[in-house]
C-alpha positions, 0 to 999 in steps of 0.5 A: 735214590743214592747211586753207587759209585763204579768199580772199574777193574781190568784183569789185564793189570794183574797179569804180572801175578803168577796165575794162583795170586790173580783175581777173577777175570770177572773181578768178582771175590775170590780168585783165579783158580780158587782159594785152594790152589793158591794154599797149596803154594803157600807158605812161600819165602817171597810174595809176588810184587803187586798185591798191595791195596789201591786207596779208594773203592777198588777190586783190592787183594787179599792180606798175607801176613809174613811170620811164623805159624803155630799151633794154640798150644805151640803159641802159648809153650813159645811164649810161656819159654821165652818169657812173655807168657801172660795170664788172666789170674782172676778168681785162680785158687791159690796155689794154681798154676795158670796153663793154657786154659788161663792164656791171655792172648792180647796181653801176651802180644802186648808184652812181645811187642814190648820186649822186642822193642826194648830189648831186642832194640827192633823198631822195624816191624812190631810183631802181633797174632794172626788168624792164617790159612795153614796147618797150624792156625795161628801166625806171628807175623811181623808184617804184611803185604797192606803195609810194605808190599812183599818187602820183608823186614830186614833179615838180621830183625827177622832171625833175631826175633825167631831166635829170640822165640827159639823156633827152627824154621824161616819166616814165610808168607801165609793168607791171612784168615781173619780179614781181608783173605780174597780178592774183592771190591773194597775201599782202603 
């Protein structure tokens, strides 16, 4: 019979965290006081220290993701206006212009990568589309809390990539959506 390995969590090694960000005292999934108490803090400019994975099987936090937030339709005007817009073409009438229906997400990403890299010349975060828990759905996020903790890119970065993509408000950090998006036993 395979055994399982043990979970040890102590609730007293989160208590550092505001009330909303802590897990279960029981170290069950989910949080503290639910997932809608912590959304209603969010987005927030600064993310409490301590919400970065442990390696091994461990009660591990959940992943925000720092950036901006968009609407499907938003996501693809930004793009189609800054320049790095990309479509699938394939069986298009001649003569059609490709819109919304016809925006290529994944390829669209790659491309923002590239002309941030190259011709913004940031090489500290690399830019990708995310799932989030807020009013608009999607997130351009530059980092996140698994990879440097509540450590944001520097800001000059930060305020030329939103410049770049022409958007008026400030970075801020958002629960992700897809993965990873409680407090639950998991191994990083």
């Amino acid at each position: 019979m395979r055994r399982l390995p043990a979970v040890y969590f102590n609730p007293a090694d989160y208590e550092h965290l505001p009330e909303n960000y802590q897990p279960p005292q029981d170290g069950s999934a989910g949080f503290r006081n639910g997932k809608d108490a912590l959304i209603a803090e969010l987005p927030t400019p600064n993310l409490p220290k301590g919400l970065i994975p442990k390696r091994g099987l461990h009660v591990q936090p959940p992943c925000f993701q720092y950036g901006w937030t968009l609407s499907h339709r938003q996501l693809f005007e930004t793009a189609t206006r800054s320049g790095f817009a990309a479509f699938k073409t394939r069986n298009l009438p001649p003569g059609t212009e490709p819109g919304l229906d016809r925006f290529a997400g994944h390829a669209t990403q790659e491309i923002l990568v590239k002309r941030v890299r190259d011709e913004l010349g940031i090489s500290s975060c690399t830019p990708k589309f995310v799932f989030v828990h807020s009013k608009e759905l999607f997130c351009i996020a530059l980092t996140s809390n698994y990879k440097r903790g509540n450590i944001t890119p520097p800001e000059a970065d930060v305020e030329a990539i939103r410049n770049f993509l022409g958007l008026e408000e400030p970075a801020a950090w958002f629960l992700d959506a897809h993965i990873s998006y409680q407090w639950e036993i998991r191994r990083f």
